[in-house]
C-alpha positions in Angstrom: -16.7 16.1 3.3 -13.5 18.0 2.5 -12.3 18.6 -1.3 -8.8 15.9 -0.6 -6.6 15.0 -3.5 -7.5 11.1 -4.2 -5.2 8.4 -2.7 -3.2 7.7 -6.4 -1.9 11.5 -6.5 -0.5 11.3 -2.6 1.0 8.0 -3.7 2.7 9.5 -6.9 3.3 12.6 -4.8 5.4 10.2 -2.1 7.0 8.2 -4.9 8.1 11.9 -6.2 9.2 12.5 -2.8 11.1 8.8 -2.2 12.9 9.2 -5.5 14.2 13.3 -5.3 15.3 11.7 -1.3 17.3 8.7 -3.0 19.1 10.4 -5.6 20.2 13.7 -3.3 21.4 10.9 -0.8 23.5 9.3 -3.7 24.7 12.6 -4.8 25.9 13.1 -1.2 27.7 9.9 -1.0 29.4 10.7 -4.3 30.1 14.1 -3.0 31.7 12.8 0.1 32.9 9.7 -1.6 35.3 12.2 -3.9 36.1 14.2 -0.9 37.5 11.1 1.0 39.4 10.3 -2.2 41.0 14.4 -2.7 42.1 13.7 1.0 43.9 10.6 0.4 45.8 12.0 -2.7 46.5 14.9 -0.6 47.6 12.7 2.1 49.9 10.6 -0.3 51.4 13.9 -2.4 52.7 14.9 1.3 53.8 11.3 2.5 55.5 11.1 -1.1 57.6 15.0 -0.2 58.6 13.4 3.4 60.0 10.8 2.0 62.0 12.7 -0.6 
């Protein structure tokens, strides 16, 4: 029989896991969220100088 961590610390170790996965996928969403929104105002700003 091998020395194995018990089954509740690879559960808490997963949840760890599942939770620093979510919130770096949220941060990249926001990240590229903002980004999308920098490009439309950059989009706009030139739109706005044609038209002048």
């Amino acid at each position: 029989m091998t020395n194995l961590p018990d089954e509740k610390i690879l559960n808490e170790l997963l949840e760890m896991g599942q939770q620093m996965y979510d919130a770096a996928k949220k941060m990249s969403e926001t990240s590229e969220a903002m980004t999308q929104k920098i490009k439309k105002r950059i989009e706009d700003a030139k739109a706005a100088q044609a038209v002048k």
